[in-house]
Backbone as JSON, one array per atom type, in Angstrom:
{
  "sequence": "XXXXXXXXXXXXXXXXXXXXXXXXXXXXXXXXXXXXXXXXXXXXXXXXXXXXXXXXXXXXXXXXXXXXXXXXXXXXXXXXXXXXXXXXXXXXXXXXXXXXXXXXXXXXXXXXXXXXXXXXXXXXXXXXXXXXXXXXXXXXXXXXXXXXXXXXXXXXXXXXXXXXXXXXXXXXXXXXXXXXXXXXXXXXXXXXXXXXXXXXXXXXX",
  "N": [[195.1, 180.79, 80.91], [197.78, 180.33, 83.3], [198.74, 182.56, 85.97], [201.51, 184.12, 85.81], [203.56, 184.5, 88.81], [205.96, 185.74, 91.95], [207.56, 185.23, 94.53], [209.19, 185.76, 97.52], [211.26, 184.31, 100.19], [213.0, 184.2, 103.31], [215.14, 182.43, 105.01], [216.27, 181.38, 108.58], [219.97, 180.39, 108.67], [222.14, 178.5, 109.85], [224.74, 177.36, 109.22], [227.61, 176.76, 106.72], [227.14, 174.71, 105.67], [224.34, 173.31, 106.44], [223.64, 175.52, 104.79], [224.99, 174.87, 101.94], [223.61, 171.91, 101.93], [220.98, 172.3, 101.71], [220.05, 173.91, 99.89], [220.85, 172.8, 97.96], [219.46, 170.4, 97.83], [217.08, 171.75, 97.39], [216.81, 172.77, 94.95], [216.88, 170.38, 93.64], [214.66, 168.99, 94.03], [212.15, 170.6, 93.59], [210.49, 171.51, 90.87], [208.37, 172.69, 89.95], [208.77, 175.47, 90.33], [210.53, 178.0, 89.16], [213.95, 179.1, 90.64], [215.67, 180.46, 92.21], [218.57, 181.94, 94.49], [220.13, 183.43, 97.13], [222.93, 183.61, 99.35], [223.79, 184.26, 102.87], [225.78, 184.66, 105.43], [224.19, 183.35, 108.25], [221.56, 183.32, 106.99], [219.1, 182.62, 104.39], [218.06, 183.81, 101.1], [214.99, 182.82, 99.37], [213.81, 183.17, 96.01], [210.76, 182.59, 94.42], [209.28, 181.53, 91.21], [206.83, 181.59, 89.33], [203.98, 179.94, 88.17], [201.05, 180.97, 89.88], [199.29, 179.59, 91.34], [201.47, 177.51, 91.89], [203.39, 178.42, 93.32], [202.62, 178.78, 96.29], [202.49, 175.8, 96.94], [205.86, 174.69, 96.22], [206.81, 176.81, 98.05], [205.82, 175.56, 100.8], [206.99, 173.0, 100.45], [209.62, 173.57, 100.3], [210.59, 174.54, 103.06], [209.66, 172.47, 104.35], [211.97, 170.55, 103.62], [213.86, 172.38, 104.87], [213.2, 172.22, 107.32], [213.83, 168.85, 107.9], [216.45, 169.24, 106.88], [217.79, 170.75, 109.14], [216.87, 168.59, 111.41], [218.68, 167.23, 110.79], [220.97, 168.12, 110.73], [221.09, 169.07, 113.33], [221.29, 168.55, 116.84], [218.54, 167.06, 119.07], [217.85, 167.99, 121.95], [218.14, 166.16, 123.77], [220.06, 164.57, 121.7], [219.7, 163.49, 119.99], [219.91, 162.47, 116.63], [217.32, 163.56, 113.47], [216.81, 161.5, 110.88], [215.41, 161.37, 108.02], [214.71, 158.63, 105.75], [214.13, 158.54, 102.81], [214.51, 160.95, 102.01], [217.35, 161.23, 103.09], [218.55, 159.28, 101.42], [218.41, 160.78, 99.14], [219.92, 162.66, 99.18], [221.96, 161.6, 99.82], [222.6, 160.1, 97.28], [222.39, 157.75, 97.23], [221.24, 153.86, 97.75], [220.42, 152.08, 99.94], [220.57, 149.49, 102.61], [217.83, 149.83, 105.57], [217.93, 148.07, 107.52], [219.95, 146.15, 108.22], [221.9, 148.86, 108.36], [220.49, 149.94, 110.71], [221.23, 148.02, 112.55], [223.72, 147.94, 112.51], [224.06, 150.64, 114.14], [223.2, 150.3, 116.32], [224.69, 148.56, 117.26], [227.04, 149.92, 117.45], [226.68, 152.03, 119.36], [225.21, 154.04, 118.66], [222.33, 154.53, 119.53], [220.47, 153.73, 117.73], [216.56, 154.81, 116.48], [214.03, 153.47, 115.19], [211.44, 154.84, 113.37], [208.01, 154.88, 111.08], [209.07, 155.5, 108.19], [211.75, 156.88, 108.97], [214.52, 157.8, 110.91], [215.76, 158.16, 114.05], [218.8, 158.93, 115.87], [222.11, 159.25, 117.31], [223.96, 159.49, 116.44], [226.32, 161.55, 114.26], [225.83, 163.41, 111.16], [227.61, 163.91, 109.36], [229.57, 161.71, 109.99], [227.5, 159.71, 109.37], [226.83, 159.79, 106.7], [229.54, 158.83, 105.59], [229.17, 155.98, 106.85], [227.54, 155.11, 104.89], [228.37, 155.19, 102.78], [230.23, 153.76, 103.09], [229.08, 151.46, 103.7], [227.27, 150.71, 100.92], [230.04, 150.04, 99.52], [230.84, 148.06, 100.51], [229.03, 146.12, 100.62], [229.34, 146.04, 97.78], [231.05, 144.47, 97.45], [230.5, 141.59, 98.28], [230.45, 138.74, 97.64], [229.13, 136.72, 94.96], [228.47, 134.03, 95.91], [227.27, 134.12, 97.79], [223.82, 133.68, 98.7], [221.35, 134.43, 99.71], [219.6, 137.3, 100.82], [219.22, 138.2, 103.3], [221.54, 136.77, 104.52], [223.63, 138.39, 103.55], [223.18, 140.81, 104.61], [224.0, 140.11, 107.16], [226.68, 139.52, 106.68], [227.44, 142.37, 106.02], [226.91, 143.41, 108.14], [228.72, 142.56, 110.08], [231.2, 142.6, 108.96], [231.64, 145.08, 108.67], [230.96, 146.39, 111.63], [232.84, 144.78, 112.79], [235.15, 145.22, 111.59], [236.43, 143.51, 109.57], [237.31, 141.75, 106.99], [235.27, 140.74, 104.37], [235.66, 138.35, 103.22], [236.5, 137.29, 105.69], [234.43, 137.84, 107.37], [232.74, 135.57, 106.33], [234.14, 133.36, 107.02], [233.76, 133.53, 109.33], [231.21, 133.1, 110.04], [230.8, 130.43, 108.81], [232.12, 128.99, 110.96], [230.52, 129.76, 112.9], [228.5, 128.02, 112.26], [226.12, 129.37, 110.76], [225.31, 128.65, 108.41], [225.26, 127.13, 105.47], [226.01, 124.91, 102.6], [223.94, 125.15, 99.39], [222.41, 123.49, 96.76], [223.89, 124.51, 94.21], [226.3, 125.29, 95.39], [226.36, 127.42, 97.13], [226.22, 129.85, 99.56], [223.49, 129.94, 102.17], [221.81, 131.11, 105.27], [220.8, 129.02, 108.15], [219.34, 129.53, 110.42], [217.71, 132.2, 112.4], [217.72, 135.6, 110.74], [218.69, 137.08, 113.19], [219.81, 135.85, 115.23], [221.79, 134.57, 113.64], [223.29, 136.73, 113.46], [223.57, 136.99, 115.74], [225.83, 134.68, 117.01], [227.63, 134.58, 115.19], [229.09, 137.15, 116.1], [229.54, 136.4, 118.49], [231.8, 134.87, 118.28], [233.76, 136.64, 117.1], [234.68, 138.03, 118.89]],
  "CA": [[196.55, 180.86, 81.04], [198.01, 180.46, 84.23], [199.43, 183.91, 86.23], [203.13, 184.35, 86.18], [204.19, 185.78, 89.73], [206.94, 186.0, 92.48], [207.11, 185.41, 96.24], [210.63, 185.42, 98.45], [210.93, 183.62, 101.59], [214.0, 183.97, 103.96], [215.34, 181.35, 106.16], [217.75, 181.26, 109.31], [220.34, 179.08, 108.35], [222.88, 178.18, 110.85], [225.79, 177.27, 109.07], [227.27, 176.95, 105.74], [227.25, 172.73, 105.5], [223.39, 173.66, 106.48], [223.04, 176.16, 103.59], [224.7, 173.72, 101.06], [222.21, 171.04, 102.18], [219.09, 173.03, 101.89], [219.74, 174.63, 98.6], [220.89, 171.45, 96.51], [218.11, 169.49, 97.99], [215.86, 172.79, 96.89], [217.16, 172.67, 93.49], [217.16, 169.22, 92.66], [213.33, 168.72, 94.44], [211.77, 171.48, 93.8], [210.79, 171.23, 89.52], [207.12, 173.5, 89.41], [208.81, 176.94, 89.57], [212.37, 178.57, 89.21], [214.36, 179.3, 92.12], [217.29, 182.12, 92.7], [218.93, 181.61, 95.67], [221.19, 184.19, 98.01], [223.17, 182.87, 100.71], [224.68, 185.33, 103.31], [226.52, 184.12, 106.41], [222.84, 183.72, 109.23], [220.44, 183.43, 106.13], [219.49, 182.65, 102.76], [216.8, 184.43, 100.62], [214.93, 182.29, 98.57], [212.93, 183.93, 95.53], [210.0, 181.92, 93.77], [208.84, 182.48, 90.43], [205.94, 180.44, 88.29], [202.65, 179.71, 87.88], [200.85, 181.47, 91.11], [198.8, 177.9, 91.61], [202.52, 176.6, 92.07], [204.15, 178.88, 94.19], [202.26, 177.99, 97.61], [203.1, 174.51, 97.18], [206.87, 174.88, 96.16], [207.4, 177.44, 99.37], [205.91, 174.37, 101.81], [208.36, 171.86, 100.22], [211.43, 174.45, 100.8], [209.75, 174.92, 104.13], [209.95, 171.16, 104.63], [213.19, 170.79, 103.43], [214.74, 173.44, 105.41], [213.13, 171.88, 109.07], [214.48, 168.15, 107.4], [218.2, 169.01, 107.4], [217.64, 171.31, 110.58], [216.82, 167.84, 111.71], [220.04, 165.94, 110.21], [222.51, 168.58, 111.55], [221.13, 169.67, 115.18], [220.87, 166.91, 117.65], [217.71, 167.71, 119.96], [217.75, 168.02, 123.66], [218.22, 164.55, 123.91], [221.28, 164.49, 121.5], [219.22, 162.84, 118.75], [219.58, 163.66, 115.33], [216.46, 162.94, 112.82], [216.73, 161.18, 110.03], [213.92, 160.44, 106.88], [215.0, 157.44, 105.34], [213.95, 158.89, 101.67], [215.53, 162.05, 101.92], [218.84, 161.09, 102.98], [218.77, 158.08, 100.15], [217.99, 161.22, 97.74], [221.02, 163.94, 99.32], [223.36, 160.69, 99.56], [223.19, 159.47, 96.34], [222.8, 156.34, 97.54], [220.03, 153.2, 98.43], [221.03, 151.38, 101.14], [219.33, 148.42, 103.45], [217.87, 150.29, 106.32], [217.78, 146.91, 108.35], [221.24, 146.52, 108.54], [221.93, 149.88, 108.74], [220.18, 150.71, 112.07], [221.68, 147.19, 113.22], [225.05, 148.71, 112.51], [224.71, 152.0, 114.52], [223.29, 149.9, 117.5], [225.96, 147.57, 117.7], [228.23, 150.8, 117.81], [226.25, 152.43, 120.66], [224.45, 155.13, 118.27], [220.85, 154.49, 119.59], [219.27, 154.32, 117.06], [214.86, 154.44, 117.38], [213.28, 153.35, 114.03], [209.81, 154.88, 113.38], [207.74, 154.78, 109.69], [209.9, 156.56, 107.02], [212.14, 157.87, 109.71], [214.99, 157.19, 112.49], [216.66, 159.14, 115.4], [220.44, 158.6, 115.77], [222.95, 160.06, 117.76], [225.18, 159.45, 114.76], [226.57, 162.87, 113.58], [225.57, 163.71, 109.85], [228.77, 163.51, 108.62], [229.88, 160.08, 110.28], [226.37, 158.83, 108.89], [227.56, 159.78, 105.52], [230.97, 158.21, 105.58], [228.44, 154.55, 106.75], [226.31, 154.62, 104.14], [229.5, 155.29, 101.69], [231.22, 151.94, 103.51], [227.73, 150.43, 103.42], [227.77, 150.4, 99.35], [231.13, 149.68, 99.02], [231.16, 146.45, 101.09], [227.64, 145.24, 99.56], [229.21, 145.77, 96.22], [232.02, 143.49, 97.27], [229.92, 140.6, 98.8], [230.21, 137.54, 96.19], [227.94, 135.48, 93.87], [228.27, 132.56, 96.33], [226.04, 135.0, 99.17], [222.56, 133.8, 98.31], [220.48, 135.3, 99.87], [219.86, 139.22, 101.06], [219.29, 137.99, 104.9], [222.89, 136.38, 104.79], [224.34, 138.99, 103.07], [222.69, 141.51, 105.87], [224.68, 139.36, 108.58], [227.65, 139.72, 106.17], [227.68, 143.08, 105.83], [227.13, 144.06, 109.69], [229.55, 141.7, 110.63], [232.21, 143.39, 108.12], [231.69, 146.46, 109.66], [231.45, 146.45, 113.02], [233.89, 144.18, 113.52], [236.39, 146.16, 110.66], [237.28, 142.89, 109.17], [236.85, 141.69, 105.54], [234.02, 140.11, 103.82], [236.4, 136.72, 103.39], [236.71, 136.91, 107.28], [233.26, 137.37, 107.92], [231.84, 134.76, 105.94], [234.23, 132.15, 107.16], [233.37, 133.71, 111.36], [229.42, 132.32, 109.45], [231.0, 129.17, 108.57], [232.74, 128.71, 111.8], [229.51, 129.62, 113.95], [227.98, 127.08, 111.84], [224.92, 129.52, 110.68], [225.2, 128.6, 107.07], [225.38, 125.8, 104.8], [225.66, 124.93, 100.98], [222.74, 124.71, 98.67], [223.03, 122.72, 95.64], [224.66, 125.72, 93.56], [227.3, 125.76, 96.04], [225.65, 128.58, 97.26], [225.73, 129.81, 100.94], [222.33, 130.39, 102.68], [221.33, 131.22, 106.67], [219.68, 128.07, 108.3], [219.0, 130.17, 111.57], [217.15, 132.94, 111.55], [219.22, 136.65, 110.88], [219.47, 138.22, 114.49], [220.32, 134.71, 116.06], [223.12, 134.15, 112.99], [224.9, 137.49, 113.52], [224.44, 137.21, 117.39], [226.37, 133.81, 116.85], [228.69, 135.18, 114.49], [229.36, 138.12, 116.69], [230.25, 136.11, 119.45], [233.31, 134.59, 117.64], [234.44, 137.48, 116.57], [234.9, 139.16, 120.27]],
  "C": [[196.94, 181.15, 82.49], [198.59, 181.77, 84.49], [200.48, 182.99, 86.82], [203.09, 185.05, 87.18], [205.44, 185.26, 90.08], [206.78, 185.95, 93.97], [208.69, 184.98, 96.74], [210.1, 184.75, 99.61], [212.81, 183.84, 102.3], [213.8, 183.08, 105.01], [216.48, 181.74, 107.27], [218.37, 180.0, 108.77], [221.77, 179.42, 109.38], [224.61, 177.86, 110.52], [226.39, 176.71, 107.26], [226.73, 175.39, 104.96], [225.67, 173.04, 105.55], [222.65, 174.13, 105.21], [223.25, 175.58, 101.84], [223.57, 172.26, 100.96], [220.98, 171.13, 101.15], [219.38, 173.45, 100.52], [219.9, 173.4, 97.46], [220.04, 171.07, 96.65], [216.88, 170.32, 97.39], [215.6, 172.66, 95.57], [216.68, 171.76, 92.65], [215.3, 168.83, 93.2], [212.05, 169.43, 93.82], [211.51, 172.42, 92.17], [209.61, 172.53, 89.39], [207.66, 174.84, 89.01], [209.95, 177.24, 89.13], [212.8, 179.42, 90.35], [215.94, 179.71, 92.13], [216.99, 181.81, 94.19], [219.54, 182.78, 96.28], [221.82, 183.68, 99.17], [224.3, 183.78, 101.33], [224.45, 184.68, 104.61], [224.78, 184.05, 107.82], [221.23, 183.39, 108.32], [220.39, 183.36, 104.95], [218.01, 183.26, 102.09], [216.66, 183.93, 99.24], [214.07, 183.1, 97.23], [212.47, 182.42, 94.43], [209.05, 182.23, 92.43], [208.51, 181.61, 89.45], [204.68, 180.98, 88.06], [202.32, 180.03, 89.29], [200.2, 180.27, 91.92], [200.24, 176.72, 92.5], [203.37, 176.98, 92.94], [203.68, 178.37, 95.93], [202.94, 176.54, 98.16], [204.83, 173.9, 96.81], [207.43, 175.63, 97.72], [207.43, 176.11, 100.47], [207.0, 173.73, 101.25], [209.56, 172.48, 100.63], [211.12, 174.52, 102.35], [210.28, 173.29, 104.85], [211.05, 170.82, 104.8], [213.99, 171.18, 104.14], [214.75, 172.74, 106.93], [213.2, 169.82, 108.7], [216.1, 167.86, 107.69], [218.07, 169.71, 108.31], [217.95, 170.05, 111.26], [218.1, 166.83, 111.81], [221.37, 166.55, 110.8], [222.28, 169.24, 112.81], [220.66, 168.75, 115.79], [219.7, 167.81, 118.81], [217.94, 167.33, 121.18], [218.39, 166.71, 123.96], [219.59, 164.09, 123.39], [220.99, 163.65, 120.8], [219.22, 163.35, 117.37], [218.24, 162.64, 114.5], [216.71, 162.7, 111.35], [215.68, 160.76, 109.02], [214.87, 159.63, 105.76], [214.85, 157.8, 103.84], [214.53, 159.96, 101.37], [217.06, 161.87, 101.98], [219.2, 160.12, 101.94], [219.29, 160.09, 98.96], [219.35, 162.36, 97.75], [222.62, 163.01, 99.35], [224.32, 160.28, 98.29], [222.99, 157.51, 96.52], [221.71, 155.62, 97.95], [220.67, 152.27, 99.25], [220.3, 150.74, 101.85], [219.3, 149.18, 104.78], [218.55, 149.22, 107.95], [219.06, 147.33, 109.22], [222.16, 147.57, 109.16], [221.95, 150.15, 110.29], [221.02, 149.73, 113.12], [223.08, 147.91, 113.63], [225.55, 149.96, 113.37], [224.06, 151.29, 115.84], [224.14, 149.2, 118.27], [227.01, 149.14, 117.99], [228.26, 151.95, 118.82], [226.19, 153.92, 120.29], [222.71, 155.05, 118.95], [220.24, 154.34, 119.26], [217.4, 153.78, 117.12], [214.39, 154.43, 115.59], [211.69, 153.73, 113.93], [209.43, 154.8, 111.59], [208.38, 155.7, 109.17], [211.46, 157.17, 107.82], [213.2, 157.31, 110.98], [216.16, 158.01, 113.0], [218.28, 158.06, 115.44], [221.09, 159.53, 116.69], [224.42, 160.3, 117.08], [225.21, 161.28, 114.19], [226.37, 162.86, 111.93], [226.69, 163.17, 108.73], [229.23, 162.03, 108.57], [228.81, 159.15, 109.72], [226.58, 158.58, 107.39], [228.61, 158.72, 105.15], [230.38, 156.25, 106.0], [228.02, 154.4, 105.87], [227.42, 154.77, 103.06], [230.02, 153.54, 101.74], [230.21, 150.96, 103.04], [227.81, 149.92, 102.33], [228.86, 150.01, 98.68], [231.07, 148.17, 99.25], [229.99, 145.37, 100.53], [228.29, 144.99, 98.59], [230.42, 144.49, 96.18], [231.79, 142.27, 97.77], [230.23, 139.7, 97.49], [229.31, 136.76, 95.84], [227.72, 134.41, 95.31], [226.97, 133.06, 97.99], [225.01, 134.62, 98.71], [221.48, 134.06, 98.14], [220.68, 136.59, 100.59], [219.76, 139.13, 102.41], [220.94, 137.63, 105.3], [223.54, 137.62, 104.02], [224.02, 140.48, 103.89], [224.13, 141.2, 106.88], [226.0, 139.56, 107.75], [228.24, 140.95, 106.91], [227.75, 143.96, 107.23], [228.04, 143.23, 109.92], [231.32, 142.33, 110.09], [232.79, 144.91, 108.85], [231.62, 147.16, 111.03], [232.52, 145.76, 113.47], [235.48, 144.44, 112.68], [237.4, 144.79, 110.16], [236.77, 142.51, 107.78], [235.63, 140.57, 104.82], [234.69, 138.87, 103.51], [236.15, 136.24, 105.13], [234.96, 136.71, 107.9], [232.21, 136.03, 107.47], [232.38, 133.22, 106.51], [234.03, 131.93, 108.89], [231.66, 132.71, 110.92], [230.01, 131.03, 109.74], [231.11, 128.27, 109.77], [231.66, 128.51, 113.15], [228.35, 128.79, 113.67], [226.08, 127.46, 111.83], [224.23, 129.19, 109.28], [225.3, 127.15, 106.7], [224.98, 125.99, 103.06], [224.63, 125.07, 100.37], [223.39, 123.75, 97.56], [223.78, 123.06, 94.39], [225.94, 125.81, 94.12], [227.35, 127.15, 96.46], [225.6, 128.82, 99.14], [224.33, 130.51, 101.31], [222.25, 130.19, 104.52], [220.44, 129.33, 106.56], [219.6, 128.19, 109.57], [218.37, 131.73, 111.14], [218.32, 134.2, 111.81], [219.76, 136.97, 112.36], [219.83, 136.58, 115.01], [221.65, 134.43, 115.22], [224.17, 135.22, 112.75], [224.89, 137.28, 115.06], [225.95, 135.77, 117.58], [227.62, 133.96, 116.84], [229.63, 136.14, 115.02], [229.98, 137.69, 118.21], [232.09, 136.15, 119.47], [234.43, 135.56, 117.5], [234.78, 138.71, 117.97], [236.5, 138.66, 120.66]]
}
């Protein structure tokens, strides 16, 4: 029979947007033991309480966690914030095409540096939020006649950086002549993506 114990851990936490973060993400991640929280203005005191096998590896994950959103709401030296591509899907709510995405915050003169799982931004937390909200909205309003997920990429950056509507951008496509019918009456790219939004993106200056 496994031993029942108990182990606390305190954290600095910086602010309270910080300490909501860190504790939902704790909550909802974080299944092996049971987890009481405290949260007082500088710090939160976590207490851990399972199977003693399970506690070690529950603290790292909060541990993780904690230097994660550290990452998402303090920009480093540089004025980068870090993003993990699986984590923020999981605190968003939301799945989203990274592609596009990073296209989207370069065109808007965020920086962004793509590495595996993972990408630097100078995009503030919040404002990253409020993209990836627009992001899903404007995907969900793309139409049947989009055929494929490369044209509907070039759509959807095109929508959004240039703050005009998914009618407008598809007929700036039409106009830069990167598309064409199929036999569905179906539009598809017949260039490849970064050459049919740079195209597209001309037009639209």
């Amino acid at each position: 029979m496994a031993r029942w114990t108990a182990k606390e851990m305190v954290l600095k936490i910086n602010s309270t947007n910080e300490a909501i973060l860190f504790l939902d993400a704790v909550q909802k991640q974080i299944k092996i033991v049971d987890i009481f929280a405290d949260y007082y203005p500088g710090s939160v005191t976590i207490r851990f309480e399972g199977a003693k096998e399970n506690l070690k590896n529950a603290i790292e994950i909060a541990k993780r966690i904690h230097q994660i959103v550290n990452g998402m709401l303090y920009p480093d030296r540089d004025d980068f914030y870090n993003y993990e591509i699986e984590f923020l899907s999981k605190v968003t709510g939301k799945t989203f095409p990274i592609k596009p995405l990073i296209q989207i915050l370069e065109i808007k003169g965020y920086e962004p540096q793509r590495e595996e799982g993972v990408f630097y931004s100078k995009i503030k937390y919040d404002s990253l939020l409020e993209l990836i909200v627009l992001i899903d909205k404007v995907m969900s309003e793309i139409p049947y006649e989009v055929a494929t997920s490369s044209l509907r990429d070039v759509i959807l950056v095109m929508a959004i950086t240039k703050n005009i509507t998914i009618e407008q951008a598809i007929a700036t496509a039409k106009k830069a002549k990167v598309v064409e019918e199929d036999e569905l009456n179906r539009l598809k790219l017949i260039v490849e993506p970064a050459q049919a939004l740079e195209k597209s993106l001309k037009i639209t200056k």
